[in-house]
Steps between C-alpha positions, in 0.01 A plus 500: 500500500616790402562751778380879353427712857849669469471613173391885383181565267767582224716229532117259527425677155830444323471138578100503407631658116781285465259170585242622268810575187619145570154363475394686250859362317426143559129514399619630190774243438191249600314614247769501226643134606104426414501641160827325409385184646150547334697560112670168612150311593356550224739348323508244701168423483506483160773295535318232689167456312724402185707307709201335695328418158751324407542280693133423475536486137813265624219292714234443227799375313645226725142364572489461129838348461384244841181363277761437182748336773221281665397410121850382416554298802190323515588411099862410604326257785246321211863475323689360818204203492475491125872375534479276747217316303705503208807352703275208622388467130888421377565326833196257326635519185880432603346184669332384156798580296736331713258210463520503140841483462489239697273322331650598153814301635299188595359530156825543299616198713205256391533607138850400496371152634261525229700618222174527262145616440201348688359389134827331399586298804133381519513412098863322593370316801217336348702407176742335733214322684385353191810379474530301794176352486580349224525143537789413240783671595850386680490532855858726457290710319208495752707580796631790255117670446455418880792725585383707217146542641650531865659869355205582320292446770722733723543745271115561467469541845758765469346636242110468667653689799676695322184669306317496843765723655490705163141573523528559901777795410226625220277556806725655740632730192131620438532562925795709436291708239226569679785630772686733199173592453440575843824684586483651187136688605654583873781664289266705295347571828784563687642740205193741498471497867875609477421797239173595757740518774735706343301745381326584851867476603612791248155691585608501831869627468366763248246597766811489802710701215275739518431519858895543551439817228255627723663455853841641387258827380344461843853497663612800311190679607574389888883631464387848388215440788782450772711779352205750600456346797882533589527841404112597722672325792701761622214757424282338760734485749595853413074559563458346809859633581355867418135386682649394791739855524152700443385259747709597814555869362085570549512313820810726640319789290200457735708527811603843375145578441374394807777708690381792302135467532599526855735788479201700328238374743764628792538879328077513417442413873738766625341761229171376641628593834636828440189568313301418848761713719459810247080465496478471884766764606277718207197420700634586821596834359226606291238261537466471112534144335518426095287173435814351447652611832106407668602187374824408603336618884230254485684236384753522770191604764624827541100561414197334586168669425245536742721574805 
């Protein structure tokens, strides 16, 4: 608390005009931080809405791109399965062409047993037989066609078997068709599921080029944002700064006030009083009273009516 009883009314009015010039000083440095700070606002407002609407522009944009990317994955799962069915399909096939070359080695074997045609073994065989049952012919010879018919007769089973196994691989080759044909339509499938993927894919990184267009716009917009921001920073500490001077300044100004509010009241009371000394040592004299000296008197009971 300021202490003011020792000091003079001149020395109380000094310090009153110097308060009010420093106030006065401040409020105007206030007021012209404001204006500069307002200039920068409004750029800075401007500033934000363009920044701000891109980056929902930049929004509207990656929910797009998310639909293309949920597209392509849920095309590259069908794919994932697509593959595995076609992997089971040549695991199936594998297992009927190994069998074929198996049997195609079996076969190859019997036919050299055979070594002949169905048609000609069967035409040989019986020939022979008619041979032996012949009933004039040397028994060296006899034991010959025997043998003779013995090798025949193997070499048509060979033969027999031989076809068997033949048409057996005819029916596991159709088999393996039908499985060409098969992995040939998961291909087809596969391949166009492929170019559907890729295209969402491609949407998508357009769409995340473009959001990447937008955002470094944004960013650019959010530097020059900051830049005001850096350069109003000191301004509004250089306000409140300024506020808070003004502040304490009318607070100690009001001290001053106060003391001289109470100076004057002090010098109209002793007017007052040398007023009421001059009106009553009148009225002792003369007996003549002014309304205003009539007035002092009855305010200080110097006069009562009706005594």
């Amino acid at each position: 608390m300021i202490d003011v009883s020792g000091l003079s009314e001149g020395e109380i009015k000094n310090k009153v005009n110097v308060l009010r010039q420093h106030i006065d000083h401040k409020e105007r440095e206030i007021k012209n931080h404001y204006y500069e700070m307002n200039l920068h606002n409004k750029g800075a407002k401007d500033l934000r809405g363009k920044r701000d609407e891109l980056h929902e522009q930049a929004k509207v944009l990656r929910d797009s791109a998310s639909g293309y990317r949920q597209r392509r994955d849920e095309v590259n799962k069908k794919i994932a399965e697509l593959k595995k069915q076609r992997e089971d399909v040549r695991d199936r096939r594998s297992g009927y062409t190994e069998r074929i070359g198996e049997l195609k080695s079996l076969r190859d074997n019997l036919n050299n047993v055979a070594r002949g045609r169905l048609e000609s073994l069967t035409n040989a065989y019986r020939s022979e037989l008619e041979k032996f049952s012949s009933a004039d012919i040397s028994l060296e010879y006899e034991q010959s066609l025997f043998k003779r018919l013995h090798e025949l007769g193997e070499r048509l089973q060979a033969i027999r078997k031989a076809n068997e196994i033949h048409g057996e691989i005819g029916e596991i080759f159709g088999k393996v068709d039908e499985f060409h044909q098969d992995l040939d339509a998961v291909n087809a499938l596969i391949q166009d599921m492929a170019a559907e993927s890729q295209e969402n894919h491609e949407a998508m990184r357009n769409i995340y080029d473009g959001v990447d267009e937008i955002r470094s716009r944004a960013d650019e917009y959010h530097k020059r944002l900051v830049e005001i921001y850096e350069v109003t920073k000191p301004m509004k500490e250089k306000i409140d700064a300024a506020k808070k001077s003004v502040s304490e300044a009318r607070a100690e100004l009001d001290i001053y006030l106060d003391r001289m509010k109470d100076i004057q009241l002090s010098r109209d009371e002793r007017k007052q009083e040398e007023k009421h000394v001059a009106a009553k040592e009148k009225f002792n004299k003369s007996g003549r009273l002014s309304l205003e000296d009539l007035r002092l008197l009855m305010e200080n009971d110097e006069i009562k009516f009706g005594q």
